[in-house]
N, C-alpha and C positions, 0 to 999 in steps of 0.2 A: 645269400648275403643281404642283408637290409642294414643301412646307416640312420642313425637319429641325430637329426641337425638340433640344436638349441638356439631360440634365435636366430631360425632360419627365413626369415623372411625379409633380411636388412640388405645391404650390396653383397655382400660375401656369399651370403646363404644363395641370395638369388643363382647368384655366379654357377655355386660349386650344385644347386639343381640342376640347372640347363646341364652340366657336364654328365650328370649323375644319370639322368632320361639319356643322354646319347648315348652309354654307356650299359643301360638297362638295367642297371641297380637298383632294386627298391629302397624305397628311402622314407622319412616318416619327418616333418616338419612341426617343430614346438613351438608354441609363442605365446607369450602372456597374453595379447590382444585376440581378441574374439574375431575369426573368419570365417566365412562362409566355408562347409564342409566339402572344396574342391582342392583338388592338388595336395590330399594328403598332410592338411594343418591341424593340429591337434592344439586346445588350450591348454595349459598348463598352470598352476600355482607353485611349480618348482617345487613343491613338498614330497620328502623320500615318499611317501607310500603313495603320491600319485608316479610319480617316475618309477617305481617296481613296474604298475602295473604298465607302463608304458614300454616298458626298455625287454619286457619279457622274451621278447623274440630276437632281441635285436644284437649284433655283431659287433658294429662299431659305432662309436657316437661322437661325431663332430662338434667342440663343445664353444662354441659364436658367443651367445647369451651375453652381454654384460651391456653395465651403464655407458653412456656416449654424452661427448663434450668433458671439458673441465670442470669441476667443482673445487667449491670452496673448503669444505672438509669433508675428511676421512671419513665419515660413519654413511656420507650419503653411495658412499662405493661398497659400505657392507653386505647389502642383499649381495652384491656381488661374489663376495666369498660364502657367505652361507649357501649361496645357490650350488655353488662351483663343489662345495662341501657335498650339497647331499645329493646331486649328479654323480659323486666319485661312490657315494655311500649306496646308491641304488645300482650301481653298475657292480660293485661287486655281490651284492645280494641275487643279482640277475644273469651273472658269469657273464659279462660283456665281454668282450677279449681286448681290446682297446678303447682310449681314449685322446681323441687328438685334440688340441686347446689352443686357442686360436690368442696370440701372446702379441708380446708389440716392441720393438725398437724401442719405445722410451721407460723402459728398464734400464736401459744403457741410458753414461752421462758424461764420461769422463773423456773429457776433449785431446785429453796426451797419449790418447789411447784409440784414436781414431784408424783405421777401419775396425768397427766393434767387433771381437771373438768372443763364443759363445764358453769359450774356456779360460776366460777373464772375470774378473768378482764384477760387477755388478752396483749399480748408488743412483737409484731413480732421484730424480730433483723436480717429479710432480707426483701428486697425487694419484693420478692416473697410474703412472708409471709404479709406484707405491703396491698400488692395488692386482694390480696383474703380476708382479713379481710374486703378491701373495698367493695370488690364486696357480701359479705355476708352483710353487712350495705346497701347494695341498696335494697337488696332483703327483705331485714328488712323493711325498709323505706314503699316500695308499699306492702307489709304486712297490716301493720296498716296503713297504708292510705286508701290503697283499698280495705282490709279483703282478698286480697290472700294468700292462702296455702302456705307458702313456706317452703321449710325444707332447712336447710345446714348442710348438713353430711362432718366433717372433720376428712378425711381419715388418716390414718398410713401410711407409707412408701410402694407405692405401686411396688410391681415387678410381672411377670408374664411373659409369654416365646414371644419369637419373636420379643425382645426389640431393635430396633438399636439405641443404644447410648452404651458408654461406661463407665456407673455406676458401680462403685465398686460392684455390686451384678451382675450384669448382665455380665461385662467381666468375672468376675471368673465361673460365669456359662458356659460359652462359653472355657474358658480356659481347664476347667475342661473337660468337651465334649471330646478336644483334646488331652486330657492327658499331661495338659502342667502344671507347677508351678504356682502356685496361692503367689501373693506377697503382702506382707503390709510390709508398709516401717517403721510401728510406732506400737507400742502395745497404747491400748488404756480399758480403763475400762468401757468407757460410752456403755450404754446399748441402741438401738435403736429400739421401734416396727413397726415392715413388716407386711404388709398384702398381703395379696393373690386376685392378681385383680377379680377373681372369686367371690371372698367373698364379694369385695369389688361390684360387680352386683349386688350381691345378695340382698344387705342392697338397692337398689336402686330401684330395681322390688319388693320389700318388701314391699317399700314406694307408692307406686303405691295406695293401698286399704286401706292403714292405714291412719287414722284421724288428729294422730296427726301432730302438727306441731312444727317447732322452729328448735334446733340445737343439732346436736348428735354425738357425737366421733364414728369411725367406726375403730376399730382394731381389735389385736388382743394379747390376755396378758401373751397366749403361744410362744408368737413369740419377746419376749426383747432379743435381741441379741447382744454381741458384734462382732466388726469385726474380730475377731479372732472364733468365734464360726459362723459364717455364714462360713469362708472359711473351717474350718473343716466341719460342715455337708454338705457342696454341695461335698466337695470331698468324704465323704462316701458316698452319694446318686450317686456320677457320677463315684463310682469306681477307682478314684482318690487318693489314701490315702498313703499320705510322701512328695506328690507334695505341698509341702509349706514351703515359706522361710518368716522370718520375717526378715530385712535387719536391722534395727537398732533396735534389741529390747530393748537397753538399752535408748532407746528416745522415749518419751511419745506425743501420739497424743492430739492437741485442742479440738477433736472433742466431745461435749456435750451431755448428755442423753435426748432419745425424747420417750417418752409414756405416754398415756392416760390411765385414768380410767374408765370403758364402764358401771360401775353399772346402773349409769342413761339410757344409752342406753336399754341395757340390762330390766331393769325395765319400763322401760316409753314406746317402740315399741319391747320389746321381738325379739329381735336381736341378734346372737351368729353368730362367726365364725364357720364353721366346719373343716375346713383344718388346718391341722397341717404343720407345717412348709417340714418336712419330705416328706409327701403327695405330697405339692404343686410340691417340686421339683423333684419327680418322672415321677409327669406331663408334667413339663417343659422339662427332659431329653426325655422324649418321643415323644414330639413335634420336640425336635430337631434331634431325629432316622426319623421320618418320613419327614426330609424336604429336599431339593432338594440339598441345600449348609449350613453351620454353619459358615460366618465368626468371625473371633476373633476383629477384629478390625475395627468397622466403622465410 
């Protein structure tokens, strides 16, 4: 068995390695940026006739790859689909037996319809959301054309340690670290489900052996939080606690509830998170005792 991760070197990818080596699977690591020739990185230009020659051997292919953050238009998320294209277009030329495509909650929008089912229509209301619903539509498409395996699992809100961005979850983790004030500027009520990028491997080396195929919510239904309840438990996990200011709380935030319903998962590929939100962030705080520097701001 060998796996070919795309974009395997971001949180995710890292993740679903470390599972991959305890596990003893070989595995093959893609990525536009140029590495040193350890752990199995391969450069790519995502062009089908470098992916033949790449994908030759290979079983399954983990498919990560895509743009990160918001954008302002459409076309700058297109490498995204043409890639996603000729990933599907090299895997049947090379008789891949699967493809698993790593998708997202914000596909889903419609707030009357909250816990999202994956057997519900669908109306992203970003871009983002836009672009992954297409690239899940291609993978669809060479499905029933071709009969390939493809799954798309659309993940929750992924965090996990070692993030350099600066996401509401992630800076407060960091903040937290240094024992500094953790700030929301807006009370807000909407509830949003986190996953634990571990968890989030897990459902992907899961997929490896399992049969089925199609489309699966990957969360977690312990984990609906508001922004007010993510910065109080990182600050009891980070030892942090009074370090928090709400700056307007009599001004209410935009921000909308995002959570999935996983019974389908759950029943259809027997799929369960095991990390409690608690957990996760003991882990993260220990990653971040053991690393060289913790900045707050990058």
């Amino acid at each position: 068995m060998k796996i070919a991760i795309t974009g395997g070197t971001g949180l995710l990818g890292t993740s679903i390695v470390e599972l991959l080596k305890k596990q003893k699977i070989e595995y093959l690591i893609l990525s536009r940026q140029k590495h040193s020739a350890t752990d199995n990185i391969l450069t790519t230009d995502y062009s089908v006739k470098q992916l033949i020659s790449i994908f030759e051997n290979v079983d399954v292919i983990f498919h990560l790859a895509a743009s990160r953050g918001p954008k302002n238009f459409i076309e700058e998320y297109h490498s995204d689909e043409i890639i996603t294209q000729n990933i599907y277009e090299a895997a049947i030329k090379t008789n891949v037996k699967k493809v698993v495509y790593a998708s997202t909650i914000s596909v889903y929008s419609d707030q009357e319809k909250l816990p999202w089912s994956e057997r519900q229509s669908v109306q992203p209301v970003s871009l983002y959301g836009i672009s992954k619903l297409s690239c899940e539509m291609i993978g669809n498409y060479y499905a029933k054309k071709y009969n390939l395996q493809v799954v798309n699992l659309r993940l929750a809100h992924l965090f996990g340690p070692n993030e350099k961005n600066n996401y509401m979850i992630n800076l407060f983790m960091r903040k937290a670290y240094h024992k500094m004030t953790l700030e929301l500027h807006k009370t807000s009520n909407a509830k949003r489900e986190f996953l634990y990028v571990k968890d989030a491997a897990r459902a992907f080396v899961h997929m490896i052996e399992h049969n089925d195929t199609g489309t699966y919510n990957i969360g977690n239904s312990n984990t609906r939080l508001t922004n007010l309840e993510v910065a109080q438990k990182i600050n009891e996990v980070f030892l942090n606690q009074g370090n928090l200011l709400i700056v307007n709380p009599s001004e209410k935030d935009s921000l909308e509830s995002s959570y999935m319903d996983l019974k389908y998962t759950e029943n259809s590929i027997n799929f369960k998170p095991i990390y409690s939100f608690e957990n996760a962030l003991q882990e993260i705080k220990k990653s971040m005792e053991e690393a060289i520097s913790v900045p707050i701001i990058y």
